[in-house]
C-alpha positions in Angstrom: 19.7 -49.4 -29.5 16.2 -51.4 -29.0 15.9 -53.1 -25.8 14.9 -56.8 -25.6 13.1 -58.2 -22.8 11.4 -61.9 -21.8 8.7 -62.1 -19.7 7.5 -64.9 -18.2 3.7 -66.0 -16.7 1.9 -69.1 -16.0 -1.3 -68.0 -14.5 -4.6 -65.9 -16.4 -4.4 -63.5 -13.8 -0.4 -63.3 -14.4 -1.2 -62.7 -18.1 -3.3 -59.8 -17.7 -0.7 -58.0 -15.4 1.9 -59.0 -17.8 -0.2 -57.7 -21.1 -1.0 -54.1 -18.8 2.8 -54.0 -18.2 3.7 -54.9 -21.7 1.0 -51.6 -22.7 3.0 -49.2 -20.5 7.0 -50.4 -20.9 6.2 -49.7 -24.8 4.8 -46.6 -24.3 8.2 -45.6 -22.6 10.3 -47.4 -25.0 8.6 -47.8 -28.1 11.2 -49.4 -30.0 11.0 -52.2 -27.4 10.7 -55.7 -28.2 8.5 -58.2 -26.1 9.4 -62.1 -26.0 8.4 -64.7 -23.6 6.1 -66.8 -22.4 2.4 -65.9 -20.6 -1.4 -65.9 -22.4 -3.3 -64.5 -25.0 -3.9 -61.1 -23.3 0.1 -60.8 -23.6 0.2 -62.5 -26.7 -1.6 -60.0 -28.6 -0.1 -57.0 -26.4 3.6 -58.2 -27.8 2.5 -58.2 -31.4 2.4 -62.1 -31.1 5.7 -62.6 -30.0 4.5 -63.9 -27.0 4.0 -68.0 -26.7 0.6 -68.5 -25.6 0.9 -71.5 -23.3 -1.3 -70.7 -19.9 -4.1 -72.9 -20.4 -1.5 -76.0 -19.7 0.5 -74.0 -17.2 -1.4 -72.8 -14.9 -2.5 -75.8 -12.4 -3.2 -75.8 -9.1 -1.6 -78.2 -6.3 0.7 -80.3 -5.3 -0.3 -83.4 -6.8 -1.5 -81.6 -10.0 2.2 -80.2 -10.5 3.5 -84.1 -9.7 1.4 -85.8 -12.5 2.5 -83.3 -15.1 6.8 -83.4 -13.8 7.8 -84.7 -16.5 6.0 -82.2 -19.0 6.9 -79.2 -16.6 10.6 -79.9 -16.8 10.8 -80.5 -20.9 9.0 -77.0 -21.0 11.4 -75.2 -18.6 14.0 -76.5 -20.4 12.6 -75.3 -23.9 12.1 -71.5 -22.5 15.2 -71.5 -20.8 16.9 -72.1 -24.3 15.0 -69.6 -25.9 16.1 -67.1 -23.1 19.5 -67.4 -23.5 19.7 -67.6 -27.1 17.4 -64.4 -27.1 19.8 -62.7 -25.0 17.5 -59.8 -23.6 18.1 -57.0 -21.6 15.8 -58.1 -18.6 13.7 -61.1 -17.6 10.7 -60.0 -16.0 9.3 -62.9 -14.2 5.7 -62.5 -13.0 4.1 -64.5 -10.4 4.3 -68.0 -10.4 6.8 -68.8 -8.1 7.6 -72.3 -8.4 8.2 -72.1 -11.8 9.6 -68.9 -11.8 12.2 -68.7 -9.0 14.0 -71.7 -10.6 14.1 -69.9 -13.9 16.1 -67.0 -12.4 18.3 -69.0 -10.8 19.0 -70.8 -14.4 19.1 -67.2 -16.5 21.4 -65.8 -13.4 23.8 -68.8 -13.9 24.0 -68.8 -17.5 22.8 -65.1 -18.3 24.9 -62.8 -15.5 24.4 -59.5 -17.6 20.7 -60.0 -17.6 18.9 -57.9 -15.2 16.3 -60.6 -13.2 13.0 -58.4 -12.0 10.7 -60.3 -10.3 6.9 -58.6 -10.9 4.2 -59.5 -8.6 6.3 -60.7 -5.5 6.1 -64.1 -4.5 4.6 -64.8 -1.2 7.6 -66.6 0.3 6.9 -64.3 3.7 3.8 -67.0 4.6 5.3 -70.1 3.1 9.0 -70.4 3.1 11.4 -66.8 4.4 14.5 -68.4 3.8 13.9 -68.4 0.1 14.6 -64.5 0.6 18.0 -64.7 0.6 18.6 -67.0 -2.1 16.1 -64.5 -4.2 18.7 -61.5 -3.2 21.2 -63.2 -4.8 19.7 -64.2 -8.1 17.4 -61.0 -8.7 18.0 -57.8 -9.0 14.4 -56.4 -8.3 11.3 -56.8 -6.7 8.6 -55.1 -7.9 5.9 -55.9 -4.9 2.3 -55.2 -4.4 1.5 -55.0 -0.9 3.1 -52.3 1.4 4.5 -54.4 4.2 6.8 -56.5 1.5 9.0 -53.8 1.3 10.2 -54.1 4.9 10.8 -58.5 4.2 12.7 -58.1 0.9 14.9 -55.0 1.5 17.0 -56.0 4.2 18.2 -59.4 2.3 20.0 -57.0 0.0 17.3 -57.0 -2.5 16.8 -53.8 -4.4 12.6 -53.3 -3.8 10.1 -51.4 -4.4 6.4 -50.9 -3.5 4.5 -50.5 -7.0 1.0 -50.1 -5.6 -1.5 -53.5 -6.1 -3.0 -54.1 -9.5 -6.3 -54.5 -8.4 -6.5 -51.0 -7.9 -6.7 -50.2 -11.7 -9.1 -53.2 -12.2 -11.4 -52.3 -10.0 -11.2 -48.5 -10.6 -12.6 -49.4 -13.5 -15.6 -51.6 -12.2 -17.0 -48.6 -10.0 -20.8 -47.9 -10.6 -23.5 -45.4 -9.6 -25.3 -47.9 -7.0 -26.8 -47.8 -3.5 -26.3 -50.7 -1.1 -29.6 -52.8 -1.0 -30.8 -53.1 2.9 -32.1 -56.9 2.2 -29.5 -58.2 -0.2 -26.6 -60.6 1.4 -23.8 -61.8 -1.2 -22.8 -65.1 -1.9 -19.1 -65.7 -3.4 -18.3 -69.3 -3.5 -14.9 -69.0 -5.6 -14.1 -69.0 -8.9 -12.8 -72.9 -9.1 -15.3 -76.1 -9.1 -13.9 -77.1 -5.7 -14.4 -74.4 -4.0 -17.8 -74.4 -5.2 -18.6 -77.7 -4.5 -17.3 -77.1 -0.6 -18.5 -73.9 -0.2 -21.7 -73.5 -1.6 -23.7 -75.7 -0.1 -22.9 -74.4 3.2 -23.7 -70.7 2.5 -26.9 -72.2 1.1 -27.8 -73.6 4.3 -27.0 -70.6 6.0 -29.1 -68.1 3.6 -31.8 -71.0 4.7 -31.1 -70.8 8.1 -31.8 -66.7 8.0 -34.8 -66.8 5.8 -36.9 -69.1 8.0 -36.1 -66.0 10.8 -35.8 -63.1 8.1 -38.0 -64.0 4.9 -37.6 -60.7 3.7 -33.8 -61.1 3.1 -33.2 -62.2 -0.5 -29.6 -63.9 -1.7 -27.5 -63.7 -4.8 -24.7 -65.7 -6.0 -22.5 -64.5 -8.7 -21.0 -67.4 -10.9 -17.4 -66.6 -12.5 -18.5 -68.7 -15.3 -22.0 -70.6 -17.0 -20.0 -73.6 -16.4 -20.3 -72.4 -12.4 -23.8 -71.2 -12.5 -25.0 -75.0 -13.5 -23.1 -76.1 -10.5 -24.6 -73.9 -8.6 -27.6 -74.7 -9.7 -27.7 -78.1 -9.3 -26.2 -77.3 -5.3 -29.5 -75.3 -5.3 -31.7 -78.3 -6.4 -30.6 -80.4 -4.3 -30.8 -78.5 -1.3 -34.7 -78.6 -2.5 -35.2 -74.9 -1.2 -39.2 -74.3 -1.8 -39.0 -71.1 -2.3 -36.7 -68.9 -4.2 -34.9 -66.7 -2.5 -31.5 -66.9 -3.6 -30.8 -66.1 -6.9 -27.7 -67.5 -9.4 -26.2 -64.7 -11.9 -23.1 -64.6 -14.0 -20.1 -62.6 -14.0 -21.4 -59.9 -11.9 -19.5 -60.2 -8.4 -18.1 -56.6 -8.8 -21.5 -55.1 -9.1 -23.0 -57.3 -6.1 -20.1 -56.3 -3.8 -21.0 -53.2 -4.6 -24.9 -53.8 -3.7 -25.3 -55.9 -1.3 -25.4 -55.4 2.4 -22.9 -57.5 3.3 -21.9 -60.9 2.6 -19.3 -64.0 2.9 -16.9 -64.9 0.9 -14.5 -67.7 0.0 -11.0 -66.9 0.6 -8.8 -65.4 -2.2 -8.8 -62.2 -4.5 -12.2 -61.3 -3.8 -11.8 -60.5 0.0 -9.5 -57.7 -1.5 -12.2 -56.6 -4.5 -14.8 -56.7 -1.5 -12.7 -54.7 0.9 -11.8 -52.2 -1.5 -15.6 -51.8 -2.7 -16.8 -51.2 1.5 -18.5 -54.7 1.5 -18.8 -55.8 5.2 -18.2 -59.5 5.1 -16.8 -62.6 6.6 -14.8 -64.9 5.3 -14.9 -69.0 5.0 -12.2 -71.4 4.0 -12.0 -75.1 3.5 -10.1 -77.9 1.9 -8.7 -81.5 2.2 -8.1 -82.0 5.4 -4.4 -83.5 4.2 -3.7 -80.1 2.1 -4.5 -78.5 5.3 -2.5 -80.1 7.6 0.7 -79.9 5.3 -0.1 -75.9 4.8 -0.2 -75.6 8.0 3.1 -76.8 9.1 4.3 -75.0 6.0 2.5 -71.5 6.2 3.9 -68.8 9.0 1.1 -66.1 9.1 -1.5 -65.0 11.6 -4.2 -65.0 9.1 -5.2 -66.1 5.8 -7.4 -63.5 5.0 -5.5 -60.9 2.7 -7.1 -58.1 4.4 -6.4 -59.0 7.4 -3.2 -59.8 6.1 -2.4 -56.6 5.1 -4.2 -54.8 8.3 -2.0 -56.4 10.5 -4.7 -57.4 12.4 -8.3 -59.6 12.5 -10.9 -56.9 10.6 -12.7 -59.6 9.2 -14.5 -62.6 10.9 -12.1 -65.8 9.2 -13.9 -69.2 9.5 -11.6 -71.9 8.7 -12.3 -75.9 7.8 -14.5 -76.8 10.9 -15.9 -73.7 11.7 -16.7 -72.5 8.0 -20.3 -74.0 9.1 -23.3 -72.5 8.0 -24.1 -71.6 12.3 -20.9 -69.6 11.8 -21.7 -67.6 9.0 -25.6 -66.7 9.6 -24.1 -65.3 13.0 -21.5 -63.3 11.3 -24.0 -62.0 8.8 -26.7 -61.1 11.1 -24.8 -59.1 13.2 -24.0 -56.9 9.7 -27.8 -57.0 8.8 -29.1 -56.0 12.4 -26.3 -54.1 14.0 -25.6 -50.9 11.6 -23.1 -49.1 13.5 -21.0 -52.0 13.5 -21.0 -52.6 9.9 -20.4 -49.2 9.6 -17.4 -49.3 12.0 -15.7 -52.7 9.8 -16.9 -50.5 6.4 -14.3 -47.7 8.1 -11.8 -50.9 8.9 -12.4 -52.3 5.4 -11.4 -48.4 3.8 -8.2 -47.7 5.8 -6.8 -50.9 4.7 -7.9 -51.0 1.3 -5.6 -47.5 0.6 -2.7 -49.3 1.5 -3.1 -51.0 -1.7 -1.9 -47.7 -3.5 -3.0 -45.2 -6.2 -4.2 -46.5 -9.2 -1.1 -46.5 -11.9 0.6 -49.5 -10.7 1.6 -50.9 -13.9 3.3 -47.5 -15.0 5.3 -47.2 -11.9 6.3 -50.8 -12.4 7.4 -49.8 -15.9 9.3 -46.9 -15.0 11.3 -49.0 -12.2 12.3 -51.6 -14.9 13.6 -49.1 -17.5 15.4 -47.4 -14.7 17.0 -50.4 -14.3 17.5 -51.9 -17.5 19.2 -48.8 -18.4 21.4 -48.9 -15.0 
């Protein structure tokens, strides 16, 4: 008999996880049917039985989520209709935990033969470990992507397993024939206009800083999108730089990290991409002072770095609201540009922890855990 699952995303990155692992549960079960919710990446991998709705999903914030209650909890009310009246097999829930987490307790109430499998685990170990718990009783798998996860969900009860981090495959696939260029530092301001807008500016002082004492050092700032790149660009304008040394391209960050010297970066998904591609770098982070505060009291971790995160330990220099200063940075990247024994010595650092992300295959072995346990 065909199996039925619903899988749910909110997020673009979500959606391309969810579409890889929607490629590789059909290539084990090829009568299998794919419903849910996610983007157009796991629309068309479904055959278009997937509801495209991640442009008006996926926000960011506190305040963002608040304006936009009343339209979150009509829409959690429509999908949790259509999952019980579809009846799958599983629910594979995928990321976005604040959505997400209250779905499976609603599918677990009115659903009980569904298997719950949460993909892409939560990070409830910075923000809130007494969720854990609650999860064990609602899901009945966690698929997770970092190493150490294992160790937080298992003893609650919850049935886990350590799938090996997507980012693996993506970047697998990113790799090119390249020498690192002695004289070029990397700029990665983010991928969102705020970010930008905070960030920016101060690595641009900082390149400025180091090219009145290094002019031969050049600069180059990958934009995740055009939209970017004219913000970028206008940062650069008005900085009024007279000569140009720092250079604004598009959609190349994967390359750069894989040219450059070294460089800094804004926290998030890149440290990893960087880390995993032997970039030495350190790493800058800052927001409204308010958002910060409330995190703060709110997150329990050491650092916010993921790869320090995942090292157990500081590898790489984190400068965070105050000191993310442009003083801060040029130091950080001088000592990479001057001092090539220890750049090689963080490049070793960077390596070890980067293979605790796993082999490449990730979506595959996430497959074969869910039709293991879909078929009990």
């Amino acid at each position: 008999m065909a199996k039925t699952i619903y899988l749910l995303s909110g997020e673009v990155s979500g959606d391309t996880h969810g579409a890889e692992l929607i490629h590789a549960l059909v290539e084990k079960l090829p009568e299998l049917q794919c419903l849910g919710y996610g983007g157009p990446q796991m629309r068309e991998a479904s055959g278009g039985k997937i509801q495209d709705w991640v442009e008006d999903a996926a926000v960011m914030g506190i305040w963002e989520v608040l304006k936009r209650y009343g339209w979150f909890k009509k829409k959690f009310q429509i999908i949790l209709a259509d999952i019980i009246a579809s009846k799958p097999d599983a629910l594979i829930l995928i990321d976005y935990p604040g959505f997400n987490l209250r779905m499976a307790k609603a599918v677990h109430e009115a659903l009980p033969s569904t298997k719950i499998i949460y993909y892409i685990s939560p990070q409830v170990w910075a923000w809130n470990k007494g969720r854990i718990p609650k999860m064990a009783n609602i899901l009945d798998q966690m698929l997770c992507i970092f190493p150490f996860e294992k160790d937080i969900f298992e003893p609650a009860g919850l049935p886990t397993e350590f799938v090996g981090h997507p980012i693996v495959d993506e970047l697998e696939e990113k790799k090119i024939e390249t020498e690192r260029d002695p004289e070029l530092i990397g700029l990665f301001p983010g991928s969102r206009e705020r970010e930008v807008a905070r960030l920016f500016p101060v690595m641009v002082e900082a390149a400025r800083r180091m090219h009145t004492e290094h002019p031969e050092w050049r600069f180059q700032a990958p934009a995740a999108s055009p939209k970017l790149a004219h913000q970028m660009q206008e940062i650069l304008e008005k900085a009024k730089l007279k000569e140009d040394y720092i250079s604004i391209s598009t959609g190349d960050s994967h390359a750069l990290m894989q040219q450059a010297a070294c460089g800094v970066i804004a926290s998030g998904t890149a440290t990893l991409e960087a880390a995993w591609f032997g970039l030495p770098y350190c790493l800058i982070y800052r927001i409204a002072w308010p958002t910060y505060f409330i995190g703060k009291m709110l997150v329990k971790v050491d650092y916010i770095g993921l790869v320090n995160i995942l090292a157990g330990k500081g590898v790489v220099e984190e400068f965070i609201q105050g000191d993310a200063d442009p003083c801060h940075i040029q130091q950080a990247l001088e000592k990479f540009m001057t001092d090539a024994k220890f750049a090689a010595e963080i490049q070793a650092e960077l390596a070890a922890t980067a293979a605790k992300l796993g082999e490449p295959g990730c979506h595959q072995r996430a497959a074969n855990a869910i039709v293991k346990t879909i078929n009990g």
